[in-house]
Each structure stands twice: as C-alpha cells, then as structure tokens.
C-alpha angles and dihedrals in degrees: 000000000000119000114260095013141122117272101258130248123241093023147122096259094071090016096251102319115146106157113025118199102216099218116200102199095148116124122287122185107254086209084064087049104047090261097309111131100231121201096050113132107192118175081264097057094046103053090089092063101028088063138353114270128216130225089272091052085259114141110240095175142355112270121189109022094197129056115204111196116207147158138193095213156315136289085237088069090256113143106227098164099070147315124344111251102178097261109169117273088013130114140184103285107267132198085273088050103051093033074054098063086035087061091047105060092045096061120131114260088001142089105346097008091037091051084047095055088049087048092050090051100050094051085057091053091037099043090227100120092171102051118119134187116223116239132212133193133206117231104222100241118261100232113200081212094069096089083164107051107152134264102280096180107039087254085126090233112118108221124245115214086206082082117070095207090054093057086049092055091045096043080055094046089053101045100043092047079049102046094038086046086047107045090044089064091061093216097209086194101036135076120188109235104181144277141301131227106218108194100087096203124067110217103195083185088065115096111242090351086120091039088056094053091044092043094055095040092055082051102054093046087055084069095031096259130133135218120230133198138202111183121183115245104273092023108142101273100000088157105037098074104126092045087067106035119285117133083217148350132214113196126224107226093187094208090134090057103042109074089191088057124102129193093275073078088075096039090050092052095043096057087047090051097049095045086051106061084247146127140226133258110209110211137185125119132194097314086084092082091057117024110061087205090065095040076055097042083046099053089045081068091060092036090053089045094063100032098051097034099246089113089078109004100053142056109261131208128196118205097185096162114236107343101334099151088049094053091048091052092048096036112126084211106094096224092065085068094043100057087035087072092033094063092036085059089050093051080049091051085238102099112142122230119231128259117254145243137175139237128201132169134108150290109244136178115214099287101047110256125133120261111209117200094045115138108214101198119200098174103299112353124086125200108192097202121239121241100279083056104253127177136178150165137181142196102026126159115273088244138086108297126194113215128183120212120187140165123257102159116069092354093230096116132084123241118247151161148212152187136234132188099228109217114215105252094357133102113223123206128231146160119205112209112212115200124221108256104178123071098169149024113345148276110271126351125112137219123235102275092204087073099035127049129214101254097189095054100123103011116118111226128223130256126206135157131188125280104292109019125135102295090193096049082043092059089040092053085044091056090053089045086100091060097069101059098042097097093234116129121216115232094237090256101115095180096043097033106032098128087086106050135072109229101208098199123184139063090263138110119252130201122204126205127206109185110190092193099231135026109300146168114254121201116162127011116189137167123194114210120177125219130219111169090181088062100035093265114160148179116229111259087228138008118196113205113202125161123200128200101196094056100273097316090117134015144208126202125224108175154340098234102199129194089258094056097056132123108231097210104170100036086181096056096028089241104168117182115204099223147207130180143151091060129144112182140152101232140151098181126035118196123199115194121187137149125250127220110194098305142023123173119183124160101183136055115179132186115182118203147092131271118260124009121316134151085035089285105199129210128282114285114275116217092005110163138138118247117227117242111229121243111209122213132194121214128186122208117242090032088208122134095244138036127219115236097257092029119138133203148156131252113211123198107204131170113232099199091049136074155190139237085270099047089249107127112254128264119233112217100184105069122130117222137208132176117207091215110037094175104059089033118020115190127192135224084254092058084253107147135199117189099214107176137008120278129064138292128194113221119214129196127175125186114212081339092316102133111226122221104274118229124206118235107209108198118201119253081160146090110273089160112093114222126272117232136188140179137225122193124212123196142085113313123228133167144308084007105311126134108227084207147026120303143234120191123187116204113209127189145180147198120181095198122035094005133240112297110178132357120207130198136190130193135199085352088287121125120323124245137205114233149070106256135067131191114198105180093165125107110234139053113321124196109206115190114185130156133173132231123211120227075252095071090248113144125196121218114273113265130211133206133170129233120199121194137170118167099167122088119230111285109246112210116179128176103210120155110215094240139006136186126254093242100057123087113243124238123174121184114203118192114199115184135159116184103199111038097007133223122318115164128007131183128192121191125180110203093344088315116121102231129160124250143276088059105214118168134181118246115280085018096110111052118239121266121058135320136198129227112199118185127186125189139177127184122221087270091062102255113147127195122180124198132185124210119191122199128162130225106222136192115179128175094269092057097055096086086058090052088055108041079047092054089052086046097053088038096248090122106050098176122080090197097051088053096055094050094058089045085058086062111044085050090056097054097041087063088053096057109126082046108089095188090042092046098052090042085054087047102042087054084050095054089047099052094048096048089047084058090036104120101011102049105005124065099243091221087059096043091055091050092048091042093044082050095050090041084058096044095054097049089053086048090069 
C-alpha cells in the first residue's frame, strides 16, 4: 500500500471487502417500538442491500459486498457495543450477554442464515451461482470494568476482565464458539472475513486495552482473518490504527450527527483519512425521508466521496441504523428511492455530482446596515465581505449548503451560521443578520500587569452544570478546580501534560464561579482553552461573561465571546484565550458559562484588577442583555415541488428567533415582495401568488431592507396526470365468463399529455414484464396486474382483471359390464367430473330414454339383446362432450333353469307343478347341448308348454320374455 493514502478498497488487508453494511442486530426493547422486535434481519429484510432492486422488486445487480454484524447491547442489560458508561439499567457484557448475540446471529431463517437464503436468491436472478458476500463479526468489547464475567470452561471460577489474561481467554472463547458455529453451518453463499472491534474510542491509559487489540488481532491472522476498526472523529487514537493492530480503520466523521458541523467536516475527515492509511465510513438513517439538513449532510458524504477520491480509492463503511437502506428502498416518499440508488451509484464509483447554482446577499447588523470585515465560509472557500457588506458564492452544489459567517474586523459580533437550499442555475438572495455580542469592553487587549494583580490567582473556582447532568464527571471537574487558578500553564501537550489542565467532557453546559472574596475592580477576564481536533479538543462555541457585586445574587452580563472573536496566543500548541478587557466594574464574584462538545481543556482563568474600588469603577451593568437578531424565513403554502398553471398559493415572512404569546414565531406582516418573473408567478403586496404559465420565479421578500431567503416557484408545463389502460381479451367465448381457447389479451394505453412510455403486465403475481401483449394458454383463473408509465414519470395505479379459461370438456367415466344375464339386476355407475370450471349440465339416455344415474334395473326388465347408454355433458364454459356405452341383455340354455326357479320365486309362476314340468325340460335340453336337432326339439316342447300356461299359471309378462328368449335361442342354435 502507498505511504499517506487511503486503505484501499478489494484487497488482502480487509480480505476483499469494498463497501461494508454496518447490521445492528443487537437487542431493542419491543415496549420503545410499539411492540416490533427490531433488529431482526429475515431473507426478506436483506434483498435491498444484497443486490440492487428495480422498480418491480426485481435484482439488476449485486449492492454491498460485506456484511458487518453488530449489537449495542443484551437483553440482560449487558453492554456488548462498547464500553460501560454507567447508562441507567446497563452493565459491563457479561458471558450471557455475549453467548446472547452469539445465539442471535445463529437463528434459523434470520441474520446469517437469513442473509445466506437472500444471497442464494440473488445468484439464482442474477445467474451468478458462485458469488459470496464477506462477513464480518463484532467482538463484544472486553471491558476492564466486568470483575464478574461468567465461568467460560466449566472450572466453576467466573472470569475478571481486570485481569488481561482473563479478556484473552475470553476473546479466544468467543471467536473459536463463532468460527466453528459457523463453519459448521456451511454457508454456501457466505465467507468469514474477520472481526470487528466495537469500542470506538482507544484508551492507552487503560491497562491491556492495547494488548487486547493486539491479542485478538494476532488471533484472527492465525485463521486469515483480519480485525477492523471504526472510531469515531476525536476517539483516542482514531488515527493511529494501524500503529496497534487493526488491518484497517474507517473514520466516523459524524457530520450526520453534529448539527454545528459543514461540509469542511468531510474534507477534514477525508485528508485525515487519506494521510492515515484509513477509510471512510459513510453514515445517515431514516431521518433522510423527512429532514432536508440530513438528506444534505447525507449528499456531502457522496460529495466528499468523489471530490476527495474515497468514492472509488478507500474502504468504505455504511452505519444506516436499523434497516435504513431497506426503509429508503420501500419509502412511499420518492426521495427514499432516490438516495437508494444514489447510494447504490456511490458503492459502484459512478455516482453523479449535482448540478449548481449561486447566492449572493450581505452581511447586517439589526438594524440593517452592512458589516465590512465579515468572513462568510462554504467548505473551503471564504468571502470577507466590502464595505457595503457583499457576499457570493457560485457554483455550489442544487442541494441544501451550510455556510459560517463570523466577525474578524472589529470582533463585536457573534459567529453564525446558516443554511440555503441552492437552486440549480439560479441565485438565490440572503442577508445574514449578525447579532452584537459584546456589551462591554472589548475582545483582546490587556491591561499593564505591573499596576493591576490576577484576583483570581489561588482561588479555586466553582463548577456547576445544569439539573440532570453527569454528578460523577461534576466531582471529578470540582477536584481539578484548583488547577485553573495556579498560575501554572500547561505546554499544549494534553496527553503528556494533562496534570495541569482541567478536561471538561460531556455535551453539557458548564458555569464557573470566581469568588474575590470582597468588592473589587475588575479590569481584564480572560480563560485560555487549547484545541486538539485530532483528539476531540474543542473551543466553546460560545463563553458568556456576567459579575456580580452582591455575591452572585444579581448579574450583569457583559458579553457572548464566540469562537470567531478569540486571541490565539500560543499559534505551536493551538492555545486560544477568550478575552475582556477595557473594563472598569465594581464585583466580588465573576461567572464564566460555556458548552462543552465533547471535550474542553483550560488550565488557566485570569482576572486582572485591584481590590476594592479604583478608576471610579462602577457597578455591574443593570438589564444587559443581547438582542437576537432576527432570522427571517420565507414559506410557501402548499409546500408541494410544482405548481399548476392556475394554481394559487401564499407566501409567509416569519421570524424564526421571535415569538409569540403562544411560542409560534411571529409573523411579519410588513415585508415587501417581488417576483423575478411576474408572468409565469405573480405575487401580491399581501404575499398572495398565481402561477400563470409554465417555467420558474423567483420569488423575493425584505424586511425594513433585510433580504429574505428567496425561494423558486417551479410551475408545471408537464404531465402530472398517470396513464389510463385498459385490456381487451381475444379468444373463444364460453359461458358465464369463461373463455372455451387460449388467449390473447392486448393491453392499450393513453396519455393525452407526455405520452405512454412503458407498459408493464404480471401474471399470476410472477415478474413483471414490459410490454402490451399478453399470451395466457393455461386452463384455470388467471390474475393479470398491469399498469403504464408516461415519458413524465407519472404511474397509474396497478390494475387487475381476471381470465378465466377452460379448454377441456367435462371427463365422462361409465361402469358398464359388456354383458349381463337376464336374471341379474342391472346396475350402471356413471362418473361426470370437470376440474376447472366444473359440471353444469348432464343428460343420460338408455336406449334413447332420459333416466338418472346411476341406471339400476330389476332382472327381465331389459330385454335381451343389446342396449345403448348415451351420456351428454357441458361444463359451466360451455364445453360438451357425448359419449355412447353399449351393453347386451343375454339369456343362454344354462341360464333357463334360473329363469324359471326366479319366476317361482317372484310368484310368476304359481304352480309348482308347472314349474317342475318345465324344469323336466330345460334339463333335458341342457343335456343335449352339442345336438342342434335335439336341442331345438327340446326347446320347441319347452315353448309350447310355456305358451299353453301363458296367461293361467304362468305370469304373461314372464311368458313373452322367456318365448321371445327361446325364439332367440333357436334361431342361434342353427
């Protein structure tokens, strides 16, 4: 790797990784997210960032190529995310707590299984079988502060991390349970690329806390892996991670989270990055869809990124909350997509930069009237506005831009800064109003310190903080409170020379009091405060100097030091004072107030002056106090992207810094509007608009000659309304809606504005295809979606229809022997059955009689002979199907007997007889079978005898059946 660059992306020293998805699947309390588990990553969950999706939900191309697994901390209360910092209901991680997250990662269709299965999936879309994502696993952090870790061996002693060999043998215990689980899983889609280190901050005080990096480092390499790092900017050592033991190290810059941050932030970050040997770690959440300053702080990262080379030369990390990237993909709010694919184009080194616009306006003080000397900051160009108080800048990027504006003229002014929505090729107008810091005395200066003393030399000073702040960092600030009277200097070094400075921590406000003890003349106050950006250093934004006479019962304000208005009185160790002087007031106790962020380190308050009362020192100022500027802001109603030609709205002037009686900011009701294009926007007097033809205006407002921010008005000379479409089905028409063949349909759309671009059909819910027709072969119920888009970008709503097709006629089943004997009862089973649209209508006919099924008939009730079955069917499409069944009725010589024993039995023969007459001579003819003459003779007696009995003995009905049977045998027997 080359000297003083970032680390680079794809190679050995993170094991491939480029773009790395930072997972928080640590534990959040369902009660804090209306009862969701959160932190939950199913295959679902993870198809946004495993590949690129397409406006159908389809994958076009793979996204983040490393998955970082993380959590903040247990459900047992154990912080695993970092060092314990005594939060309420926490506690140093434990071995529950890490065997916990272990546990987590390893569940069945979620987390690592879960990103597997999404992998898998995406191969399969994508036809790339072999492709793998890296993964990569936090190492709950080892805090020296867990005395009571848990028994990890079974020895039935619990480990204590004050010990370093006890956080070795528990780094070891945690990585070899993880690589054998998950080796034993045999993630097909999957390769372990290392471990993580989660506490973002490197404490060399701490005892071990370097051995441990280095331990499990060591450890890691003996497998291949590799150990990453992402420390916050102004962590201990955030640019030292190589030095210790990390592979690599991706820098927060934490412009997303410091509202007092610009985008100097990212180039500040980058060129420490790059002369680190370090990457980038890219950061927003969900407030993006809604909050126009993070989508900005968001877009400086990709800015940044192709500006300063770290799009396509570094290792890049992504911290999106809980399932940011997901909720930007599946927003209903058009931006998320937007900045879905943004950030998916900056992950592919072919993300595009914005177009530009311009602002120009001046720098006021309350009354309007032009400050000269006033540096106006955008990144890294500075304007120091003329005498009439001119600013400008051109060529910034369309998109929301922080500038800073401080005095460095006379240094009575207070610092600021604002923000302004750049319109591409427009310039937009603004004053910025600059507010009078300074009450009394002025910014740097000193008095001769061979006629006046330091008071306050020896007098330990007071420390106070507001209701709730942190009570332990408060004592430990009030045992250093000597420090910063002992008129001792530190040497600039904090690490190496931190005896003699207080280190304020904490994002708190602090108040220091100077008691003199009696009534004294107070000249000069001044408080030295080093700054170290490297180590999170700062200088207070701001400092308010106030004395009081009556021992802190009243005060009286002299002044709002900012940043800008500072004395730098040691340029090779960035010591800064914040500096009165020219005073000349009666006190007995001084107070100092600032803000602290993070960090604060002083080690020296002065205040110059004699005891008792000289000069004619007067009293504290009485009703001091610095007026707010006001900071005028223009709104348009409805607050919407595009007007309607004929549209009409309202422009409101508010004041941001003032309010009401009921804490709304006040309206102003005097402004004086423009519009720089009357005919496409008129405005009125009132601040009524009409949007009269299609372009843009910009709309201009000033307050007592303030110039408002001026806001564009875009009116609409395109399509807002979505295409209309409609379908037409072609095919053969059955019934009740049914189609009897294939079908074609034809999907038609229009658009009577920007004309139909691309329609789109789904069928079945399967993939979605672009086109406008639509073939459907299949038998069954079809749902077919389709929608249109217009070359304006308008979509209609998806539409549905149903197709329903049945080409198969109903399915005809009989059970029909192929012959059966006169003396059986008949029985014939039919089965009728349609499996898509099912049976409608069904006829049976025996021998060309409509009957019912099933056909069942009594013995000698068919004739014999044969006897058809016809059976005609149509489902409820309209499809028919006839079939015909033959069977035959038989009656032979073996059978007679039967015929006649039956006929007894049914009493159609009453005479037994009778009966056993014509027994005789059935008998006798069935033992002359083989005998034709015999056989007919025999018959012939037997058809004599019946038809003499036909009638008297014999049932009639019964004597026709067995003559007409004879008959038919004889005639057989020829």
């Amino acid at each position: 790797m080359p000297a003083n660059a970032y680390v680079p992306p794809g190679t050995d020293i993170s094991n491939g990784a480029k773009n790395i998805l930072l997972l928080y699947t640590g534990y959040y309390d369902p009660a804090n997210y209306n009862g969701q588990q959160v932190g939950v990553y199913e295959k679902e969950k993870f198809k946004p960032y495993v590949s690129h999706l397409n406006q159908n939900d389809e994958p076009d191309d793979y996204f983040f190529d490393t998955f970082l697994f993380l959590g903040i901390k247990s459900p047992y209360g154990g912080v695993t995310g970092g060092r314990y910092y005594g939060s309420p209901d926490t506690h140093p991680g434990q071995k529950q707590d890490w065997q916990w997250f272990l546990d987590r990662v390893f569940t069945q269709n979620q987390q690592l299984d879960a990103l597997n299965q999404a992998v898998k999936e995406a191969n399969q879309k994508l036809n790339q079988p072999d492709h793998k994502v890296l993964v990569y696993m936090m190492l709950p952090f080892p805090d020296s502060q867990s005395t009571n870790f848990g028994d990890i061996d079974g020895s039935g002693t619990s480990l204590d991390f004050s010990s370093l060999e006890a956080r070795e043998k528990a780094i070891k215990w945690y990585m070899d349970q993880f690589m054998s689980r998950f080796n034993d899983a045999n993630y097909q889609n999957l390769k372990l690329a290392g471990f993580y280190w989660t506490e973002e901050d490197l404490n060399t005080s701490i005892p071990g806390e370097t051995e441990s990096v280095k331990y499990t480092s060591d450890y890691a390499h003996s497998f291949g892996l590799k150990l990453g790092w992402i420390p916050y900017r102004g962590a201990m050592n955030y640019t030292n991670g190589n030095k210790y033991g990390f592979d690599w190290t991706c820098i927060q810059p934490n412009r997303y989270f410091d509202t007092s941050s610009t985008y100097s932030r990212i180039k500040e970050i980058a060129k420490t990055a790059d002369s680190s040997d370090e990457g980038i770690e890219i950061e927003f959440d969900q407030t993006v869809l809604g909050d126009k300053w993070y989508r900005q702080a968001l877009m400086d990262y990709l800015i940044g990124g192709v500006e300063s080379g770290y799009m396509k030369n570094s290792l890049l990390a992504y911290y999106q909350d809980v399932y940011g990237v997901y909720d930007l993909y599946y927003s209903a709010n058009p931006i998320g997509k937007k900045l879905y694919n943004d950030i998916y184009h900056f992950t592919k080194g072919d993300f595009q930069l914005p177009a530009t616009g311009n602002i120009k306006g001046r720098v006021v003080n309350i009354k309007g009237e032009p400050i000269q000397n006033v540096e106006v900051t955008h990144g890294d160009k500075v304007v120091t506005t003329d005498e009439y108080g001119n600013y400008e800048f051109d060529n910034l990027y369309a998109m929301g831009q922080d500038f800073s504006v401080a005095d460095i003229g006379d240094k009575i002014y207070k610092s600021t800064k604002f923000s302004v929505d750049i319109q591409a090729g427009q310039t937009i107008m603004r004053d910025i109003v600059l507010e009078n810091g300074i009450l009394e005395g002025k910014v740097g200066g000193t008095v001769d310190h061979s006629v006046y003393s330091n008071l306050s030399a020896g007098i330990i000073p007071e420390v106070s903080m507001p209701a709730g702040g942190d009570d332990r960092e408060l004592q430990r600030e009030t045992n250093l409170m000597p420090v910063l009277t002992d008129g001792i200097y530190g040497n600039g070094n904090w690490d190496t020379d931190r005896d003699h400075y207080v280190d304020f921590h904490g994002n708190t406000r602090r108040d220091l009091y100077i008691n003199l003890g009696q009534t004294s003349t107070v000249k000069e106050i001044g408080f030295r405060a080093l700054l170290s950006d490297e180590a999170g250093i700062r200088l207070p934004k701001s400092m308010d100097v106030s004395i009081s006479n009556d021992g802190g019962k009243s005060w009286g304000l002299l002044g709002s030091i900012t940043d800008n208005m500072v004395t730098l009185i040691d340029a090779a160790h960035d010591v800064y004072e914040y500096h009165l002087s020219d005073l000349n007031f009666q006190a007995n106790v001084i107070k100092i107030s600032f803000d602290v962020a993070p960090w604060v380190f002083s080690d020296e308050v002065k205040v110059m002056g004699s005891h008792g009362v000289i000069d004619g020192a007067t009293p504290p100022p009485v009703n001091n106090e610095i007026i707010k500027a006001p900071n005028y802001a223009m709104s348009i109603e409805p607050d919407i992207e595009e007007f309607s030609i004929g549209q009409t709205g309202k422009i409101t002037v508010k004041d941001l810094k003032h309010t009401d009686d009921s804490g709304k900011p006040i309206i102003i009701n005097n402004a004086i509007f423009s519009s720089s294009n009357p005919d496409i926007v008129k405005i009125n007097s009132d601040g009524n608009i009409t949007a009269l033809s299609g372009g843009s205006a910009m709309i201009y407002a000033s307050v007592n000659g303030i110039q408002v921010e001026s806001k564009l008005i875009n009116v609409s000379v395109t399509d807002h309304t979505p295409p209309a479409t409609s379908a037409s089905v072609a095919g053969e028409i059955g019934k009740n809606g049914w189609y009897k063949s294939k079908v074609a349909v034809a999907l038609s759309a229009e658009d009577a504005e920007s004309g139909v671009a691309e329609t789109y059909s789904s069928m079945d819910g399967k993939e979605w295809m672009k086109g406008n027709a639509v073939a459907i072969e299949a038998d069954g119920m079809h749902t077919l979606q389709y929608y249109s888009k217009d070359s304006a970008g308008n979509q209609e709503q998806t539409k549905s229809m149903v197709v329903k097709i049945d080409q198969t006629a109903p399915v005809i089943d009989a059970a029909l022997p192929e012959t059966v004997y006169s003396t059986d009862a008949v029985s014939l089973r039919i089965s009728i059955s349609d499996a898509t649209s099912g049976v409608d209508q069904t006829v049976i006919k025996l021998d060309g009689v409509e009957v019912s099924a099933p056909i069942e008939r009594e013995p000698f009730t068919l004739s014999v002979g044969d006897h058809i079955v016809e059976i005609a069917a149509m489902d409820l499409a309209g499809n028919e199907v006839v079939r015909q069944f033959t069977f035959r009725v038989d009656l032979d010589i073996d059978h007679l007997d039967e015929v006649l024993n039956l006929g007894y039995d049914k009493g159609w023969i009453t005479d037994r007889g009778i009966l056993n007459s014509l027994m005789a001579s059935v008998r006798k003819v069935q033992e002359q079978q083989g005998d034709a003459n015999q056989v007919n003779q025999g018959l012939n007696a037997l058809r004599n005898k019946i038809s003499a009995q036909s009638g008297k003995h014999i049932d009639r009905t019964l004597a026709d059946y067995m003559l007409a049977a004879i008959d038919r045998l004889m005639q057989n027997s020829h």
